[in-house]
N, C-alpha and C positions, 0 to 999 in steps of 0.2 A: 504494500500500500504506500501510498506515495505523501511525504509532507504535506501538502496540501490539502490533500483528502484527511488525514489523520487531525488535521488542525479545523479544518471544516468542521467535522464530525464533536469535536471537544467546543469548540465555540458555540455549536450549535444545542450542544447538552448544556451549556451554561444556561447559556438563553432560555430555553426549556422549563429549565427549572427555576428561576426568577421569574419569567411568566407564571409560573405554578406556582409560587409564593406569595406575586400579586393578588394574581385571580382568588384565593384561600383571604391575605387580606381584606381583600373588597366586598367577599362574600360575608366574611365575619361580621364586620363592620356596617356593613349598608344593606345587606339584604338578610339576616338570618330574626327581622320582626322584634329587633328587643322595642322595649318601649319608650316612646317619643320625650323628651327634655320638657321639662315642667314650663306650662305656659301662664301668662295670666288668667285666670277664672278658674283653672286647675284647682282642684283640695291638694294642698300641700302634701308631700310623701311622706310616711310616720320615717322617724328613724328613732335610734337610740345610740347617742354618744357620751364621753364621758369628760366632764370637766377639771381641768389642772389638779382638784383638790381630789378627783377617784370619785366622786358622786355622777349616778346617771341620771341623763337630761333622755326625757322619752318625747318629742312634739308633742303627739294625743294627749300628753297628761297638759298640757297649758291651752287645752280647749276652752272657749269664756274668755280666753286673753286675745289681743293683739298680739305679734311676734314679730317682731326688726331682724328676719334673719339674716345675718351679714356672713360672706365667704371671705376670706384674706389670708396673706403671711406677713411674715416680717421684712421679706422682701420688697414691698409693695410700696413706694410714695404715697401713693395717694389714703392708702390703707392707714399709713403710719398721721397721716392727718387729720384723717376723721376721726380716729377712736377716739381722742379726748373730747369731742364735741359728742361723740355716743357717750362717754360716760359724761360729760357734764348734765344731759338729762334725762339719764339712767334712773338714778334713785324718784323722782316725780313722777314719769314717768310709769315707773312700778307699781306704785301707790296707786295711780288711776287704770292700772289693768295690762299694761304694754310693758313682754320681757324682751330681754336684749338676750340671742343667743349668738354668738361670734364664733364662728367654726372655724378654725385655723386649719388650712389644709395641708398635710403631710409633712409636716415640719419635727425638728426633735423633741420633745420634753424642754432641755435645756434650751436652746433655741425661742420656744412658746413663753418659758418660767419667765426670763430675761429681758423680753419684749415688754411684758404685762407689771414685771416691777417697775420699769423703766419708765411707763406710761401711768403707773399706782391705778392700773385698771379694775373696777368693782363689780362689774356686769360677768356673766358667766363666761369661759370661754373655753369652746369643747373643741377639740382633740378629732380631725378625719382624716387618721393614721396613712389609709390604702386612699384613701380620696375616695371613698364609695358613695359618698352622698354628696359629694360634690359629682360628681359623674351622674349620678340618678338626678340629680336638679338640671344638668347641664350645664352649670358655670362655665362660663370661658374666660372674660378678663378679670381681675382682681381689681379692687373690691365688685363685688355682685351683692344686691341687696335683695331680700325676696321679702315682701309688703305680707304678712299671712294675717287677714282677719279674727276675730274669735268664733267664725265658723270652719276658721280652716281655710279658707279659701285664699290662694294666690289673689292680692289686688294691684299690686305691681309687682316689675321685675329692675331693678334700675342696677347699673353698670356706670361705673367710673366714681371719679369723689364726687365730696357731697361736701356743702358748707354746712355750718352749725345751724344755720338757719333753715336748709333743708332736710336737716334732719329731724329736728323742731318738727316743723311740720311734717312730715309722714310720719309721726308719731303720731302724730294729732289724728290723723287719717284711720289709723288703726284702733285707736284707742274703744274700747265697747262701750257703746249709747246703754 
């Protein structure tokens, strides 16, 4: 057999088989029906995560409440801006029916402890180790805020920072009549 043909033949199994790894991708990913990224009007997805201090935060169990669910790291500018305008009103907030849950996604322990002293953050901040419910929400840019009524119900979805003042108000928004 002749070089050519021998290199043909090996070139052509590469190819092959990265075609075969795409097509497996693509199929995974876009056509195997998993279920659609949380929209507005949507009931929020239950999950259960667990905050810095090892207590578990369940959704369903804050039914009757507003929910500010915020997605971030420590990475994040814009992230690193808002919190303190989430905690500054955090505790009022609470009082009148609306929790703040902050889900840090896939970051270390130390990493999360570090950020939240830094910031003397008081509002909950749970822990999404593999990123699973950041994936089941659909998040894409950090911060993602997901507006959840006290029936549950997605009433926004808002992405990027927020002033103090906007956050203010979609507090407001949430809070139970």
């Amino acid at each position: 057999m002749s070089k050519k043909r021998k290199r043909f033949i090996m070139r052509s199994s590469i190819l092959s088989v990265i075609a075969i790894l795409l097509g497996y991708v693509f199929y995974t990913n876009f056509i195997t029906g998993e279920e659609p990224a949380v929209k507005e009007g949507d009931t929020a997805p239950n999950f259960i995560l667990t905050t810095m201090e090892g207590e578990e935060v369940e959704l369903e169990d804050l039914r009757g409440q507003g929910v500010f669910l915020n997605f971030w790291g420590t990475y994040c500018p814009p992230c690193v801006d808002e919190m303190p305008y989430m905690d500054n009103h955090y505790q009022d907030f609470k009082d009148r029916g609306v929790e703040i849950l902050a889900v840090n996604v896939g970051e270390s322990d130390l990493a999360i402890e570090r950020f939240v002293d830094r910031l003397d953050l008081t509002f909950p901040v749970l822990k999404d180790k593999n990123k699973s419910v950041m994936d089941r929400y659909g998040v894409g840019p950090l911060p993602s805020t997901y507006l959840v009524d006290e029936n549950g119900e997605v009433k926004r979805i808002l992405t990027g920072a927020m002033t103090e003042e906007d956050i203010k108000g979609y507090m407001e928004e949430i809070e139970p009549s």
